[in-house]
Kinemage of the C-alpha trace (Angstrom):
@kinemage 1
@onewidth
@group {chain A} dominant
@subgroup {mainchain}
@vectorlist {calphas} color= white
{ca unk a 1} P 108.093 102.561 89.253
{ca unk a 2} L 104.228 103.385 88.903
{ca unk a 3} L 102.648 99.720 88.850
{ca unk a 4} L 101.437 97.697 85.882
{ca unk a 5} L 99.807 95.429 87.840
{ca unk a 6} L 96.161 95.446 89.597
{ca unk a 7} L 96.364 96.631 92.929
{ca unk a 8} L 93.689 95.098 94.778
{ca unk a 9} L 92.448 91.623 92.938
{ca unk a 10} L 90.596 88.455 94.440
{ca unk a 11} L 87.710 86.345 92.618
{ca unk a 12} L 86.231 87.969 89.186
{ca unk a 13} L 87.176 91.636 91.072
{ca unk a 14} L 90.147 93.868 91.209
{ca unk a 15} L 90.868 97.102 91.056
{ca unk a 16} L 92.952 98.839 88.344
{ca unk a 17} L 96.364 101.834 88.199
{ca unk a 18} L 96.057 103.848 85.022
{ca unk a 19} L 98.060 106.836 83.603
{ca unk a 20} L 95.567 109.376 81.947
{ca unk a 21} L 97.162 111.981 80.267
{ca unk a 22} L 99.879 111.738 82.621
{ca unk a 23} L 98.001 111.821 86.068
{ca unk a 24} L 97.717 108.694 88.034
{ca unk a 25} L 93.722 107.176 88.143
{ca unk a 26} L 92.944 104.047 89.871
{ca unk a 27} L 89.767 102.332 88.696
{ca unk a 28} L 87.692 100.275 91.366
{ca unk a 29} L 85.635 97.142 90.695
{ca unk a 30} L 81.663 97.837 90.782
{ca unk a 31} L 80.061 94.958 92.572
{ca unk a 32} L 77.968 93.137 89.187
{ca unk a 33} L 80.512 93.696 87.487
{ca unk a 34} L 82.461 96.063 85.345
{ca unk a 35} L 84.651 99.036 86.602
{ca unk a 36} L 83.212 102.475 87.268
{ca unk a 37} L 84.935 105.536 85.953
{ca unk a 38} L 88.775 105.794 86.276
{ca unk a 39} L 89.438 108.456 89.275
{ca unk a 40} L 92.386 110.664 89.669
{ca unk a 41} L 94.564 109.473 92.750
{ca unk a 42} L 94.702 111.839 95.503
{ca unk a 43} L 98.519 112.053 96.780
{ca unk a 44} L 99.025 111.623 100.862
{ca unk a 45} L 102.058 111.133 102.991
{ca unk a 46} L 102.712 109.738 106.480
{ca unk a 47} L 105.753 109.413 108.928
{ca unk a 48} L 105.990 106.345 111.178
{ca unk a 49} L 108.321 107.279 113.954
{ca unk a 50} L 110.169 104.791 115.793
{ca unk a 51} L 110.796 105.947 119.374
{ca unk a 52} L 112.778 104.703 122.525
{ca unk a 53} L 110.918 104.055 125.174
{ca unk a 54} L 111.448 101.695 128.425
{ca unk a 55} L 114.880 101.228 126.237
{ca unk a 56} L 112.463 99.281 123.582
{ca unk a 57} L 111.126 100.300 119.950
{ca unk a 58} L 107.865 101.825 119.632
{ca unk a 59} L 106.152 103.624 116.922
{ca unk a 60} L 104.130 107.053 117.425
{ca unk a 61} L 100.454 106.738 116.618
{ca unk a 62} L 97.595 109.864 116.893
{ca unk a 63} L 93.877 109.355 117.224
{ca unk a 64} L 91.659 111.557 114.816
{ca unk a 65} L 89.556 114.037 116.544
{ca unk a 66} L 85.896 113.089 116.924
{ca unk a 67} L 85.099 116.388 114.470
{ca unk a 68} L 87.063 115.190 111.663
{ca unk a 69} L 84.948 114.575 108.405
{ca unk a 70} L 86.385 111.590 107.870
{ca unk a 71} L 87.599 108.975 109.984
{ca unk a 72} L 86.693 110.590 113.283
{ca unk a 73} L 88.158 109.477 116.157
{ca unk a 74} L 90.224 106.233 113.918
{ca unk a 75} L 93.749 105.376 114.805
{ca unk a 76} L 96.526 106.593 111.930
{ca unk a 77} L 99.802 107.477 111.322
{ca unk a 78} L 100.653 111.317 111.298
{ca unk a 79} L 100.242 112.293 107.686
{ca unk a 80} L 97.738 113.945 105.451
{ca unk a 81} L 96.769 115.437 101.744
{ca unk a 82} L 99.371 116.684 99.887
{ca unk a 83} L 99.744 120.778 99.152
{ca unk a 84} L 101.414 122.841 95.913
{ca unk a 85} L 103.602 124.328 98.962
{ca unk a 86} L 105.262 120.931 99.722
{ca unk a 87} L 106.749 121.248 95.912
{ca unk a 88} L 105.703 117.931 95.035
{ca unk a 89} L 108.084 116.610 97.812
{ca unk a 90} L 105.607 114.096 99.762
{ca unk a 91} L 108.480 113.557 102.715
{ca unk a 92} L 107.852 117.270 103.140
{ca unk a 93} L 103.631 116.407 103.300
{ca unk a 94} L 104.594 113.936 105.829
{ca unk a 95} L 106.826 116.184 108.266
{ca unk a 96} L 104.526 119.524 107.450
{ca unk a 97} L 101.621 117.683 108.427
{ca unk a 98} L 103.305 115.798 111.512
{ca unk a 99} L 104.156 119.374 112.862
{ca unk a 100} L 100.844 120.478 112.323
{ca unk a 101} L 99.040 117.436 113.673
{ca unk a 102} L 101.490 116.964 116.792
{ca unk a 103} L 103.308 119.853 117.660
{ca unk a 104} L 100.697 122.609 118.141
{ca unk a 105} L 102.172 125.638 120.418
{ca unk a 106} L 105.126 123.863 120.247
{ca unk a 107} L 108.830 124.698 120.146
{ca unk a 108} L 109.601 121.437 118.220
{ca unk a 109} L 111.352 122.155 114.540
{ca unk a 110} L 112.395 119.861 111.599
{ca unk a 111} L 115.975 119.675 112.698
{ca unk a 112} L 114.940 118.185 116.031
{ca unk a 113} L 113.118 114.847 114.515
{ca unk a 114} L 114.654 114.440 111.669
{ca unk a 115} L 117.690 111.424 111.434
{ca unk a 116} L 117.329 109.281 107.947
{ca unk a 117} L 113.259 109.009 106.397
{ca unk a 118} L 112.805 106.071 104.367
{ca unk a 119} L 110.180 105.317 102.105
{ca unk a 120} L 108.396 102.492 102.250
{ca unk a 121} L 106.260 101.158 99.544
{ca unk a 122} L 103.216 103.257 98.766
{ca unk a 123} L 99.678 101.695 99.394
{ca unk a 124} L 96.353 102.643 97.633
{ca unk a 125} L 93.659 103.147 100.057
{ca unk a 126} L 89.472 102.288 98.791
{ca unk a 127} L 88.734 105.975 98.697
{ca unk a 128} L 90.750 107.339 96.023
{ca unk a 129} L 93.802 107.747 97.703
{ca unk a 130} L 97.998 107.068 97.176
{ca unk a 131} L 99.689 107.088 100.528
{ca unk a 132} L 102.955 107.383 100.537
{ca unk a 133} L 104.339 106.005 104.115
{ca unk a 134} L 108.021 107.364 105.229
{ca unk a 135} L 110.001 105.789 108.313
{ca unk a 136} L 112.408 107.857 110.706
{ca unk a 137} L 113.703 107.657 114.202
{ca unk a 138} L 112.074 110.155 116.694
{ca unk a 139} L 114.219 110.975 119.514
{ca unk a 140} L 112.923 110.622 122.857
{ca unk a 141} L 113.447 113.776 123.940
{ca unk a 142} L 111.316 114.885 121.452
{ca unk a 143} L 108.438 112.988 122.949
{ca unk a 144} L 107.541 115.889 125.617
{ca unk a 145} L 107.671 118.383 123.286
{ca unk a 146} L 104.713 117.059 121.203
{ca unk a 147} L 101.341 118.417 121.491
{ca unk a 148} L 97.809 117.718 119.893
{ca unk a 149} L 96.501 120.022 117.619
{ca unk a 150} L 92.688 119.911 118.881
{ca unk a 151} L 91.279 120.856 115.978
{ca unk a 152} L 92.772 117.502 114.287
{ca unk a 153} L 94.089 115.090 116.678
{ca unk a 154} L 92.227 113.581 119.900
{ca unk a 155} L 95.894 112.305 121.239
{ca unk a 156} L 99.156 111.074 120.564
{ca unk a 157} L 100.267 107.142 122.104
{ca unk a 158} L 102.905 104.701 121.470
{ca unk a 159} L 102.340 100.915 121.026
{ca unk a 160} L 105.741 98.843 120.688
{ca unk a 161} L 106.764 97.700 117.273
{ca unk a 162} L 106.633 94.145 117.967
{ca unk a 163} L 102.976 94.414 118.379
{ca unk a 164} L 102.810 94.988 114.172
{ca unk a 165} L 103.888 91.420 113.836
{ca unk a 166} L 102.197 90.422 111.014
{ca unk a 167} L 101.064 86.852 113.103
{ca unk a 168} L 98.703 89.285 115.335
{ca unk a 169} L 96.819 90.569 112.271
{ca unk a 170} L 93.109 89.584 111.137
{ca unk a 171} L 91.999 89.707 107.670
{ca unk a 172} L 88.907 89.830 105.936
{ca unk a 173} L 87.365 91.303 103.011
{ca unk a 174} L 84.815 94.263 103.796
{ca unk a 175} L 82.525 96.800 101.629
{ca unk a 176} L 84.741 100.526 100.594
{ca unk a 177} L 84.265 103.452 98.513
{ca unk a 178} L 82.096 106.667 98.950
{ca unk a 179} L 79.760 108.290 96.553
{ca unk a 180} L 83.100 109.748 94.633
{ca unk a 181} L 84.520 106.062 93.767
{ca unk a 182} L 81.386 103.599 94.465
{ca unk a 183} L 80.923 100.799 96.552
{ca unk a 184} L 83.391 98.054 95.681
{ca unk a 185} L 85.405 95.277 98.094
{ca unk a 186} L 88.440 95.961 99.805
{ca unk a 187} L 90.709 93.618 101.841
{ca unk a 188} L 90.881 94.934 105.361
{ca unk a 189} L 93.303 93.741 108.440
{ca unk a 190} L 93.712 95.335 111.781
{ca unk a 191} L 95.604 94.363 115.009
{ca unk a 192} L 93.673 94.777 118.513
{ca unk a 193} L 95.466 96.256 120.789
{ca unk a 194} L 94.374 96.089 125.119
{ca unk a 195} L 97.061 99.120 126.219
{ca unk a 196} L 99.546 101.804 124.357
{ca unk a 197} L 101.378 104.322 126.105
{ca unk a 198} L 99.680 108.098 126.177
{ca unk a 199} L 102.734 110.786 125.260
{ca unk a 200} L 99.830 113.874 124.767
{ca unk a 201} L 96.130 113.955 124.777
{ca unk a 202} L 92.710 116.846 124.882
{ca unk a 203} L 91.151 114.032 127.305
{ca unk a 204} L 93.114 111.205 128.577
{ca unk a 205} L 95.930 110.116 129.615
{ca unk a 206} L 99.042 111.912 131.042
{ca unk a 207} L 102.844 111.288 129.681
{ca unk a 208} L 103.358 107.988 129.864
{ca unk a 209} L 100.287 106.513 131.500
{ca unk a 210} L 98.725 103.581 130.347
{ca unk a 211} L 95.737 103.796 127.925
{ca unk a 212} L 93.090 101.170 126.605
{ca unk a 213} L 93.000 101.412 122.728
{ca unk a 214} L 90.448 99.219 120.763
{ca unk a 215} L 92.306 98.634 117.315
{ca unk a 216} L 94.429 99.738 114.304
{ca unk a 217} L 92.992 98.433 111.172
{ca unk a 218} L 92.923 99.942 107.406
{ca unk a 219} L 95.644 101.554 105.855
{ca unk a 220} L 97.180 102.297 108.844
{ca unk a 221} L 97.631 98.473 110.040
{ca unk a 222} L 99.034 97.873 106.728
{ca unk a 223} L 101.293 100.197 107.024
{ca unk a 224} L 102.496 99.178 110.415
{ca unk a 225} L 103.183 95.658 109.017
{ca unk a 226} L 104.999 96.714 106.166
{ca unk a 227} L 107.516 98.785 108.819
{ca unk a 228} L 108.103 96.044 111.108
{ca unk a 229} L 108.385 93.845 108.120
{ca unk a 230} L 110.889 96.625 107.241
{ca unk a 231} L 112.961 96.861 109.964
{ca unk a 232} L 112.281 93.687 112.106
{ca unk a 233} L 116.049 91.824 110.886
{ca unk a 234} L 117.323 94.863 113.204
{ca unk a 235} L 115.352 95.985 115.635
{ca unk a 236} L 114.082 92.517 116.664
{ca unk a 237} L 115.096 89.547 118.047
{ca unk a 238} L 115.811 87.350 115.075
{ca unk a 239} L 114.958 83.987 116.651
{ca unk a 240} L 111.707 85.584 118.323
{ca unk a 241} L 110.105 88.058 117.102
{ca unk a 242} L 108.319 88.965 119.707
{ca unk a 243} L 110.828 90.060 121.536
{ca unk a 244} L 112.568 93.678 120.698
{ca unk a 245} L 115.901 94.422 121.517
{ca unk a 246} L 116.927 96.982 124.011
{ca unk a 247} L 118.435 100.267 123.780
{ca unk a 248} L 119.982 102.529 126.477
{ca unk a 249} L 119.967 105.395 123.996
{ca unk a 250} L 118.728 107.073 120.994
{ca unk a 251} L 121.932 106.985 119.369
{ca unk a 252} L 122.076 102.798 119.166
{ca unk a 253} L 118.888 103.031 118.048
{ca unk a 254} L 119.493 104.873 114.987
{ca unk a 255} L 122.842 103.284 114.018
{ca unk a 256} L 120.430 100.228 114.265
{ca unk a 257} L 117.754 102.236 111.995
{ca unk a 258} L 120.801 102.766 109.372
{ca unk a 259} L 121.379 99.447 109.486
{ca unk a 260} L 117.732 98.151 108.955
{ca unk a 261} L 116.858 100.254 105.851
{ca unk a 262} L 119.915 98.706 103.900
{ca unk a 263} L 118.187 95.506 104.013
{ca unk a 264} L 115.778 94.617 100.947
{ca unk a 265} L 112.272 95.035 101.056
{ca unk a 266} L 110.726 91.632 101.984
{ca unk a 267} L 107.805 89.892 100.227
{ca unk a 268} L 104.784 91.256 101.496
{ca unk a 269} L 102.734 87.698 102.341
{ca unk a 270} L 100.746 88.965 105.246
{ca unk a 271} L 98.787 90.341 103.211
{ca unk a 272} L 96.771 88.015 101.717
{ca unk a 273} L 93.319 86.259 102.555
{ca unk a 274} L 91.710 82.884 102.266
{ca unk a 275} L 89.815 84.988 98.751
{ca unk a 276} L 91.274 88.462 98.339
{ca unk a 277} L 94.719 89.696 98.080
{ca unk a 278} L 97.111 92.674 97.405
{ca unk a 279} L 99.663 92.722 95.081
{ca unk a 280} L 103.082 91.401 96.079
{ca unk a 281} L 105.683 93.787 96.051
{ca unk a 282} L 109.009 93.290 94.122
């Protein structure tokens, strides 16, 4: 259901969903006060693949090229901008642009990644966007087939779920916006990371080598909470959740997936700051 809440609010700010005319706007906060002009939302998908490997969950990650316009050389979640050819089917932006992003000269094909996708709830980014973030098992035979598209991605790495605890994260508030939606605040967590696991790269790293990665923060550390919020009753260790349980194949691992997504979405506490917080989910 589209919210009727404010998305982002903390002391005397927030930031505001409207329907105009039956298109989505989000209004941001201007920092003296007042709101600036509503914006239309700009629709986006992602796919956060959970993948065996040393028998133990991981999820697939992809550095942006250093060329990118924006957000060169960030960690994220394969995803991008939605297009009229995905027929207003956002789990098809999410797969279209994971192929395109990940599989370049590649023989890899929808049928060979694709088990159950589950959405996950939807977050609102401080530059105008609506991501919409979709779960799915990746098996690990799939890994070698992937390949970065230069042009978009630097490489592809896994860090293990367990790492997305929401315990590891730090949270503060920090300036967003752009010259489109203005400077306003924006609540901001990340998760430092010392090593991940390289599957493809243009520079570094060969299968399964060891690679130093700085941090995940933004919208895509968000999103990595909200999965292993999502799936951690499974896929975890119950009494410590630290721990991830083992798998000696793909197919345990996605009977545990099936299991996982029947469970009800949790209350999203993590993210919240001393003075700032997102919206709770339902």
């Amino acid at each position: 259901m589209y919210p009727s809440k404010p998305l982002i609010h903390g002391p005397n700010t927030f930031a505001k969903a409207e329907l105009i005319n039956g298109i989505r706007h989000i209004r941001y906060p201007k920092l003296d006060g007042g709101f600036y002009e509503p914006v239309p939302l700009i629709q986006a998908a992602v796919v956060v693949f959970v993948v065996r490997h040393n028998d133990v969950p991981h999820v697939l990650l992809n550095t942006r090229a250093n060329n990118m316009r924006r957000s060169a050389g960030m960690a994220c979640f394969p995803g991008g901008r939605a297009e009229a050819s995905d027929g207003n089917e956002l789990s098809r932006t999410a797969i279209r642009e994971f192929l395109e992003e990940n599989a370049f000269n590649s023989n890899i094909e929808n049928k060979d990644i694709l088990n159950e996708i589950l959405p996950i709830r939807e977050q609102f980014t401080g530059y105008g966007f609506v991501v919409q973030p979709y779960v799915s098992v990746l098996p690990q035979d799939a890994l070698r087939e992937l390949r970065p598209n230069p042009a978009e991605v630097q490489d592809i790495y896994l860090v293990p779920l367990s790492e997305f605890r929401p315990q590891n994260a730090e949270k503060k508030v920090v300036m967003g916006g752009n010259e489109k939606v203005g400077a306003h605040k924006m609540p901001y967590m990340f998760f430092r990371f010392g090593n991940a696991i390289s599957v493809a790269s243009t520079s570094e790293g060969a299968f399964g080598q060891m690679v130093v990665k700085d941090k995940i923060w933004g919208t895509t550390a968000i999103i990595g909470a909200i999965t292993h919020e999502r799936l951690q009753h499974v896929l975890l260790d119950t009494s410590n959740q630290a721990v991830q349980r083992t798998y000696v194949n793909d197919e345990a691992l996605i009977a545990d997936f099936r299991k996982a997504i029947k469970f009800p979405p949790p209350y999203w506490h993590f993210l919240e700051t001393e003075n700032h917080r997102v919206s709770r989910c339902k």
